[in-house]
N, C-alpha and C positions, 0 to 999 in steps of 0.2 A: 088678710084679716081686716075687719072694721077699724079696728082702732088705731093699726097705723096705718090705713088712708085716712082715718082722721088728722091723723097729725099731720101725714102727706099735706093734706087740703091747705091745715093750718098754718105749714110754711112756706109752702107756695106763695099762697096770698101775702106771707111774713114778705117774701125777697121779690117777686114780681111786681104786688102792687095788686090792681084789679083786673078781676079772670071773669071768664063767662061762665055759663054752666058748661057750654061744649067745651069751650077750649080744658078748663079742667076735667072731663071726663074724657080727652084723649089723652091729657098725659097720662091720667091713672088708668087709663084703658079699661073704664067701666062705662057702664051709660049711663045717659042724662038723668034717669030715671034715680039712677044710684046717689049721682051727687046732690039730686035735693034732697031725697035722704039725710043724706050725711051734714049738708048746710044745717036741715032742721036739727039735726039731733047735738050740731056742734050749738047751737041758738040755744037749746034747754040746758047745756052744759057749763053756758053763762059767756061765754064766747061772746064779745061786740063784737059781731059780723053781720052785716047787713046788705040786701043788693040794689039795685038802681035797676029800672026799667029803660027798656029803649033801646036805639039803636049803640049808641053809646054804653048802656049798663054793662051790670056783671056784679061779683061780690068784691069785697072788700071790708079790711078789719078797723075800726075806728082809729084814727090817727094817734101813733103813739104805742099803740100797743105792741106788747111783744111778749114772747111766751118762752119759758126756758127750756132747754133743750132733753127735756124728762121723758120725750118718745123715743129717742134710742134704745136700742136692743143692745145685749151684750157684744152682739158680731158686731154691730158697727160701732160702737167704741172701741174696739180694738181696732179694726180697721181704719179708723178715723188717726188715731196714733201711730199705728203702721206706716200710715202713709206721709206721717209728716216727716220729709228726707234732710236731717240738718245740714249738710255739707254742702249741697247745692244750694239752697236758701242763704246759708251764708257768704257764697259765691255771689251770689245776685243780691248780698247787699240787706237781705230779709231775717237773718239768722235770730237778731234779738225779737223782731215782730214775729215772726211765727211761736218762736216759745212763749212770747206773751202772750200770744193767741189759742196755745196748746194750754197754760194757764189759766184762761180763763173759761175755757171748755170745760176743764177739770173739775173748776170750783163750780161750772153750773151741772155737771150731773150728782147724778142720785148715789149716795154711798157705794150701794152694790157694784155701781157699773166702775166708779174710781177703782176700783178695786182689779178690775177687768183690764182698765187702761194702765194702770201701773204694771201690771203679768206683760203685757205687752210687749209694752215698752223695753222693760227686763231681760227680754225673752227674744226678741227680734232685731238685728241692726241693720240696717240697709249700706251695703258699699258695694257702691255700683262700680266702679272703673277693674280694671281687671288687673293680676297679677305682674304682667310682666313689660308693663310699659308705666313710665312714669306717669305722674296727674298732668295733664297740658296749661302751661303759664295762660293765662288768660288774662291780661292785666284792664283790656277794653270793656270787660263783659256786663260790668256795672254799669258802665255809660251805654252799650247796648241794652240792656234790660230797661234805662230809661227813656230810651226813645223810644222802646216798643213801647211802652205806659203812653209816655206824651205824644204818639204818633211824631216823631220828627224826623224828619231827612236827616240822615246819616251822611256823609264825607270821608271813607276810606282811602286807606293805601292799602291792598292788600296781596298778598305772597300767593299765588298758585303756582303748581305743579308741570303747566307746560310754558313755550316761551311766547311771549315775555312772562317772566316770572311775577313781576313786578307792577301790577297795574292801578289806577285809581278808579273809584266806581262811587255812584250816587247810589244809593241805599233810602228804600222805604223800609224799615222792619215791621214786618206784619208778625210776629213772633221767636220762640225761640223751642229750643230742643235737644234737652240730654240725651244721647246716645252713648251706652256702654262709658262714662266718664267724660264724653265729649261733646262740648258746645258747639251747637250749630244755630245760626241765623237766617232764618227764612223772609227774603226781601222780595219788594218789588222794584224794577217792574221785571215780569216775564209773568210768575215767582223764579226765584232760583235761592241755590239753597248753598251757603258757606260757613265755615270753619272760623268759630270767632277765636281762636289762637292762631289764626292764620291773617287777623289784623294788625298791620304794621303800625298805623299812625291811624287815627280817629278824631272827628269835630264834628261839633251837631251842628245841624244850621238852624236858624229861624225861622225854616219854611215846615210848615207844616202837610203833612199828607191825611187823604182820608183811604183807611185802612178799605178794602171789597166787602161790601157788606154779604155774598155772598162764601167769602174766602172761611175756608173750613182748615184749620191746622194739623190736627190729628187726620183727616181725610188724605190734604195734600202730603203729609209726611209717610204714609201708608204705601201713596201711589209712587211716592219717590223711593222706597227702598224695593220695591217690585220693580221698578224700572232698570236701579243701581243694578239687580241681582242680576236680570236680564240682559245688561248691559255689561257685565262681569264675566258671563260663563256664554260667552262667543262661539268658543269651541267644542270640539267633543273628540273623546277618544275611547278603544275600545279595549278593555280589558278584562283578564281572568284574575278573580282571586282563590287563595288558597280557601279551604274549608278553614271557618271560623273568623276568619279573616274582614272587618266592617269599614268603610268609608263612610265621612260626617257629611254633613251639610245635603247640597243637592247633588253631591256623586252619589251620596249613601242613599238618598230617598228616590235615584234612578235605580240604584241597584234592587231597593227593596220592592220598585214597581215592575220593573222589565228584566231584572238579571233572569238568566236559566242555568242549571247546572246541565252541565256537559259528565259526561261519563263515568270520569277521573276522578266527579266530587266535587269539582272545581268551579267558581260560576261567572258567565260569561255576558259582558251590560255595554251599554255604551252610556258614558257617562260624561255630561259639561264638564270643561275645565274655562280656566280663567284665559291661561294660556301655555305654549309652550315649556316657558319657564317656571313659570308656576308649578306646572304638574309636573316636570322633573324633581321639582326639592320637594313637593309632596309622596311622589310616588315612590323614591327612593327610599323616603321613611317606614317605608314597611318591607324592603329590602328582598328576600324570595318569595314573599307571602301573592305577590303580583306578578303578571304579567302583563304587558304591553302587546295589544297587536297593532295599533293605530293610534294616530299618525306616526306615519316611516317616519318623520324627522324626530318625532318624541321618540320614539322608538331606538332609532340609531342612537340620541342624543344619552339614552341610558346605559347602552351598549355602551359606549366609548367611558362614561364613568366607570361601569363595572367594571372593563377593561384595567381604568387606569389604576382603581383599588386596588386590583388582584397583584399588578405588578408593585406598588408599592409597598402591599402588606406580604408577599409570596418571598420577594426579595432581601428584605430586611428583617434584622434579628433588632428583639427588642433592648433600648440601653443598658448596657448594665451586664449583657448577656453574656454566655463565653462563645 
């Protein structure tokens, strides 16, 4: 709609500074043709916007100016609230600046839409970490969050998972990222990606870095959990489930691509696993509902549980019994 690519226009030009006519008619993905249009029509409106010829020109709002935030729709004041996640913010040290920033959003919309933002708010609470692991101590994460700002060299000690357990490493933070409850730190150089509660000791140094002007966060964090998955489900083994019977993740979504039912009702997929071990405590959680044909060693390896169940629960009477 016209009127909010006007506003579009009007805030672009607010947080950018000075656009061309092309450059703003690809973001708004209209043509040239459009946004003089819109320039003129925003100039009868009383808009001090003005352009500059030349190699150099483009538009731009007279120094000073600013316009309140009265082109909102009802979706995005709500969204705009939705999206502000208190817990993390106050993890990184933001928790009173974002509400005072959510406050004064509030006082600059229009009756109607406060009204929209309060339902929201009301109505939605965002708690990301999941039920049955604790919140992760994080005590460095504030000092991480300001080096990402200051661009500064970091100075760890930091705890991983193979040996040596214990290593120091020079850190650029090029950003950060909640996952599922959990902090992670994306540094360079490589990039590579760690576990800020998996920081022992922490000091910033005085050196300063310049972040990749090409480096994309959301990009590289994309390509890193495609890789993780990849890097995760190694293996594969081949199994029958019972009719009705559904596997999650990427077993499930093999089964729902390549399973076929066999005769019996029964349906028959090859499906990644992590590992051996993995997919024994996975697989055994559905108990007759599967079968195993592959791999012989997962295969045996359930066998010899079932085995050991049967003799332990075949043999014994429960306490208390006669």
């Amino acid at each position: 709609m016209k009127s909010s690519r006007l506003v579009s226009i009007l805030l672009l030009l607010q947080t950018r500074g000075r656009m061309t006519a092309a450059q703003l008619a690809e973001e708004l993905e209209v043509s040239v043709r459009t946004v003089y249009r819109d320039v003129e029509a925003l100039g009868a409106a009383g808009v001090p916007l003005y352009g500059d010829a030349g190699h150099a020109g483009g538009y731009r709002l007279l120094d000073g100016y600013r316009t309140r935030l009265t082109g909102l729709t009802a979706d995005e004041a709500e969204a705009l609230f939705l999206a502000g996640a208190p817990g993390p913010a106050a993890q990184l040290g933001l928790g009173s600046v974002l509400a005072a920033a959510q406050l004064k959003v509030r006082a600059a919309l229009p009756v109607e839409l406060r009204a929209h933002a309060d339902r929201i708010s009301g109505r939605f609470h965002l708690d990301a970490p999941g039920w049955y692991a604790d919140a992760d101590d994080t005590p460095h994460l504030p000092a991480v969050a300001d080096a990402v700002w200051s661009s500064r060299v970091l100075h760890v000690r930091y705890r991983r998972w193979r040996e040596p357990t214990d290593v120091e490493r020079r850190l650029e933070p090029y950003g950060l990222v909640l996952k599922a409850g959990r902090w992670y730190v994306v540094a360079g150089p490589g990039p590579r990606t760690y576990r800020v509660d998996q920081i022992l000791e922490l000091s910033i140094l005085g050196e300063e870095f310049t972040r990749p002007e090409n480096f994309d966060l959301a990009a590289y964090w994309a390509a890193y959990q495609r890789g993780f998955h990849d890097r995760l489900h190694r293996g594969e083994a081949v199994v029958r489930l019972a009719p009705g019977t559904t596997l999650t993740g990427p077993a499930g979504e093999a089964v729902r691509r390549d399973g076929r039912t066999d005769d019996d009702g029964w349906t028959r997929a090859t499906v990644p696993i992590e590992s051996v071990d993995h997919a024994h405590a996975e697989f055994l959680r559905l108990g007759t509902a599967i079968e195993v044909l592959a791999p012989d060693e997962l295969r045996s390896r359930i066998a010899r549980t079932a085995a050991e169940l049967a003799v332990r629960y075949g043999n014994s009477r429960a306490p208390g019994g006669d």
